[in-house]
C-alpha positions as CSV (number, residue, x, y, z in Angstrom):
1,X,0.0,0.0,0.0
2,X,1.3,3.4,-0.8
3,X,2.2,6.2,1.5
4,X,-0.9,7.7,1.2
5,X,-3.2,5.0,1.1
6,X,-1.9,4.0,4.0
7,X,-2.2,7.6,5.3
8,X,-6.1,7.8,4.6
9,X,-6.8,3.7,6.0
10,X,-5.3,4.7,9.0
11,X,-7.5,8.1,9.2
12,X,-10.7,6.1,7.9
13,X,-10.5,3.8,11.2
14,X,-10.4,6.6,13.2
15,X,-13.8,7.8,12.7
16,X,-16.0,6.7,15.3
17,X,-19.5,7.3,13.5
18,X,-20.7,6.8,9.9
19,X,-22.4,9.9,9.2
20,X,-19.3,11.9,10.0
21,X,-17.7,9.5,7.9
22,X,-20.1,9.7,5.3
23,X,-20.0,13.6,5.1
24,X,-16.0,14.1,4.8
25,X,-16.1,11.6,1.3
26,X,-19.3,13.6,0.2
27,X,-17.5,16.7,0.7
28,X,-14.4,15.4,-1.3
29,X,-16.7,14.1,-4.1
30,X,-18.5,16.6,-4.3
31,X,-15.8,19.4,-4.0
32,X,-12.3,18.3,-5.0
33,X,-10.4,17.1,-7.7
34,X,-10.6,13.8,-6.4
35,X,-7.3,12.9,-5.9
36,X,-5.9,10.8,-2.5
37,X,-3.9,13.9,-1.2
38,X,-7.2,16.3,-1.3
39,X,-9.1,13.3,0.6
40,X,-6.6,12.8,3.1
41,X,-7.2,16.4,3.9
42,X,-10.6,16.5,3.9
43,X,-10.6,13.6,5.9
44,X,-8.5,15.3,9.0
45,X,-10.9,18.5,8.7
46,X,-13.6,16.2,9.5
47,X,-11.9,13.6,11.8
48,X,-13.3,15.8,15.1
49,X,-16.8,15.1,13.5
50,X,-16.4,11.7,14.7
51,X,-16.8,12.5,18.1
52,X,-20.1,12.8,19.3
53,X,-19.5,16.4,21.4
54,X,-20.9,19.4,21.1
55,X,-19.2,22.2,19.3
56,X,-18.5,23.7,23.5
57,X,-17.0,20.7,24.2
58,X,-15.1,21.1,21.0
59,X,-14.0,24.5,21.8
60,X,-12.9,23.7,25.1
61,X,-10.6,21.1,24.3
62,X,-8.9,22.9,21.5
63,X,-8.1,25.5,23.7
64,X,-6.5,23.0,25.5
65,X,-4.3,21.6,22.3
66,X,-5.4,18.1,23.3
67,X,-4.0,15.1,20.6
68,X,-6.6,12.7,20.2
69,X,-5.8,9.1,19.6
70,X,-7.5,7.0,17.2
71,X,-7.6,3.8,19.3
72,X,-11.2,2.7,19.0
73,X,-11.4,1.0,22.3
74,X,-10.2,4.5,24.1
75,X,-12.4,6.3,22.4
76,X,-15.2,3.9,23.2
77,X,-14.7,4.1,26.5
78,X,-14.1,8.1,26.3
79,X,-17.6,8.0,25.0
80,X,-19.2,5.8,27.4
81,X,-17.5,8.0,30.3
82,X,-18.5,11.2,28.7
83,X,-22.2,10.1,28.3
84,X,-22.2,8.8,32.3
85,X,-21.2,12.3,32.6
86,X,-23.7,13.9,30.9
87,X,-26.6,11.4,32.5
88,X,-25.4,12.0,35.7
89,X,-23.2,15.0,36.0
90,X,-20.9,12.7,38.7
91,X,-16.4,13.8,37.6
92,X,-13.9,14.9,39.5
93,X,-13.6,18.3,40.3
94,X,-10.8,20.2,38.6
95,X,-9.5,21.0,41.9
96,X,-8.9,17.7,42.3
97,X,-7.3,16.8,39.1
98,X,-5.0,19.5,39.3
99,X,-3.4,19.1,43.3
100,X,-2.8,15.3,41.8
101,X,-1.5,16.4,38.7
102,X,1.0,19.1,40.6
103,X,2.0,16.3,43.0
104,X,3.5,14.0,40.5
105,X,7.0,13.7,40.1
106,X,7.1,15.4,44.2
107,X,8.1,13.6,47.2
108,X,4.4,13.7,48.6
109,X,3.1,12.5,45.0
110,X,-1.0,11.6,45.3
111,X,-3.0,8.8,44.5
112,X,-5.2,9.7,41.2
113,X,-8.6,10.9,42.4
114,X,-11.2,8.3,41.3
């Protein structure tokens, strides 16, 4: 497999839904020139789409340059724990987070709140 066929597999299994899928090759059909190198960057403009969040939560984690990985069974269980969030509102309080995330690396380094 070439470079960029290889390139665009590995973005394909990324996507987590159909749809957003779907949309990102309509686009490129619809749009382009058709060639692979115009698909593979459609495809990354429309990788986020794949997540089911809203366009806040979007916003709020590119302000926090996060990389996303494209391991299905993270992102699986991402979305399970983001939807028991959103049922139940029960997470960690930043506060939290950040004392355990200061005390790493420390000589009085915390457990990770749970």
């Amino acid at each position: 497999m070439t470079d960029i066929r290889q390139q665009i597999a590995t973005q394909l299994d990324a996507y987590s839904t159909l749809e957003a899928l779907k949309a990102a090759v309509r686009e490129w059909v619809n749009t382009s020139d058709g060639s692979l190198d115009t698909l593979k960057k459609v495809l990354e403009t429309h990788l986020d789409e794949g997540y089911d969040l809203s366009s806040e939560d979007w916003q709020q984690l590119q302000k926090q340059d996060l990389t996303f990985i494209s391991d299905d069974a993270t992102r699986e269980e991402d979305m399970r724990r983001l939807q028991r969030y959103r049922e139940t509102g029960d997470g960690i309080p930043h506060e939290q987070v950040a004392a355990w995330l200061a005390s790493i690396g420390t000589d009085n380094e915390s457990p990770c709140p749970r």
